[in-house]
Structures are given as structure tokens and as C-alpha cells.
C-alpha positions as CSV (number, residue, x, y, z in Angstrom):
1,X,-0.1,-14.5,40.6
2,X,0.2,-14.1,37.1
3,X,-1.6,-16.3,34.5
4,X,0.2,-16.4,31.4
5,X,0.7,-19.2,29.0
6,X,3.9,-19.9,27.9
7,X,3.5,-23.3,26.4
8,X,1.1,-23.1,23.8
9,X,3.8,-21.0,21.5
10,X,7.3,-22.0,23.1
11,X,8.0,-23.9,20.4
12,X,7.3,-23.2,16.6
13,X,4.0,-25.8,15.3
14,X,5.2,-25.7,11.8
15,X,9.3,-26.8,12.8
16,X,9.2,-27.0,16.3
17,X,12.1,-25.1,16.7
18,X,11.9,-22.7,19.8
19,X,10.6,-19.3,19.6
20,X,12.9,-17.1,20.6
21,X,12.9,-13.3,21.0
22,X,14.5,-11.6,17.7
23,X,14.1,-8.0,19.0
24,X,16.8,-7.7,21.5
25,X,18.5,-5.0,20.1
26,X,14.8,-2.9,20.6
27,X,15.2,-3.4,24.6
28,X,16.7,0.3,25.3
29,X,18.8,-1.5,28.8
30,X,20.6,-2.5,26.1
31,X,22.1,0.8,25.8
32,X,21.5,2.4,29.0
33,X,21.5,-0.4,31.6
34,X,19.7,2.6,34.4
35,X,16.6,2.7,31.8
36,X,13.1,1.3,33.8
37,X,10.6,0.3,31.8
38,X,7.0,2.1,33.7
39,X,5.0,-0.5,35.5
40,X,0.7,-0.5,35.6
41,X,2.1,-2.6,38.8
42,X,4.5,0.4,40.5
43,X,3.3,3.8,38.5
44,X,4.7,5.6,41.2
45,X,8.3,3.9,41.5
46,X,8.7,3.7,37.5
47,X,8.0,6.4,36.5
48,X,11.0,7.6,34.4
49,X,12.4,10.5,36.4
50,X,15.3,10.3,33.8
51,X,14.0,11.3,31.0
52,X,11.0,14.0,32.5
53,X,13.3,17.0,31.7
54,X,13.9,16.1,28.2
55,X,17.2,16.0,28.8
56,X,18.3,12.2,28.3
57,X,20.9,11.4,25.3
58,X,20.5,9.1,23.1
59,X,24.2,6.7,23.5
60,X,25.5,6.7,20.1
61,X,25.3,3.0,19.6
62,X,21.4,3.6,20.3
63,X,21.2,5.8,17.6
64,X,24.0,4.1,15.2
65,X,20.8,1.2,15.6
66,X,18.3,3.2,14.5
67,X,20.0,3.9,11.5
68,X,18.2,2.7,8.1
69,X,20.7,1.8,4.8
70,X,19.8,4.2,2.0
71,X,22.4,3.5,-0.2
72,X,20.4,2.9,-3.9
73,X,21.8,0.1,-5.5
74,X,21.7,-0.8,-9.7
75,X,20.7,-4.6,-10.2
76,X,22.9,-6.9,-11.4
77,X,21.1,-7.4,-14.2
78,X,17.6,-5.8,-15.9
79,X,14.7,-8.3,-16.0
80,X,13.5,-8.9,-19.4
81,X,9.4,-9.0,-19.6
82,X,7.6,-10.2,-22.4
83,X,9.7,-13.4,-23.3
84,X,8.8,-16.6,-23.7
């Protein structure tokens, strides 16, 4: 049995909208639906065989993801300091 509490922060206390999970894209079975997360529960049976050669592939959406915008942008204007 598993004791967990998924009450207390189900909803937000400060708008008590739900909380919902805004990291989907980080859950790699979204881009290789075979992936097995390793269990403390099932070491043995988790393990990931898949990757112990080194020889998994990142799928090119995976890595399109990861990708960070460098691109240096000029402001659309310069702030003026030291004006009343």
C-alpha cells in the first residue's frame, strides 16, 4: 500500500485552480514509448537493457526539445537612467 497525499496540494491555496503537471514534455515515453523508467520496487525487471550498450538514439524530436534559443535580440528601445 502506498501512503501518499494527494490532497493537501491538488488544488492551488492561493487560486485554487488545479495543479497540474507542466513538465510533460520531460517524460522521455514521450519520445520513445519502449523507455522504462528503473523501479527501487522491480530493480531487476527495470533495469534499462536498452540503453546498457550506449547505443540508444536520441529521436530527433527528443533532441529538437532540448534545444535552447540563442538568437541575441537588440531591445526595442534603450532604458534611460538617471531621469526624473
Amino acid at each position: 500500500q502506498q501512503n501518499f497525499d494527494d490532497t493537501t496540494y491538488a488544488k492551488s491555496a492561493a487560486t485554487g485552480q488545479p495543479v497540474v503537471n507542466q513538465f510533460a514534455d520531460a517524460d522521455i515515453t514521450t519520445y520513445d514509448s519502449s523507455a522504462q523508467y528503473l523501479s527501487r520496487s522491480d530493480w531487476e525487471g527495470t533495469w534499462p537493457r536498452t540503453y546498457a550498450d550506449g547505443s540508444w538514439t536520441a529521436p530527433d524530436d527528443f533532441v529538437k526539445a532540448l534545444e535552447i534559443d540563442t538568437t541575441v535580440t537588440q531591445p526595442k528601445a534603450t532604458p534611460r537612467t538617471g531621469q526624473i
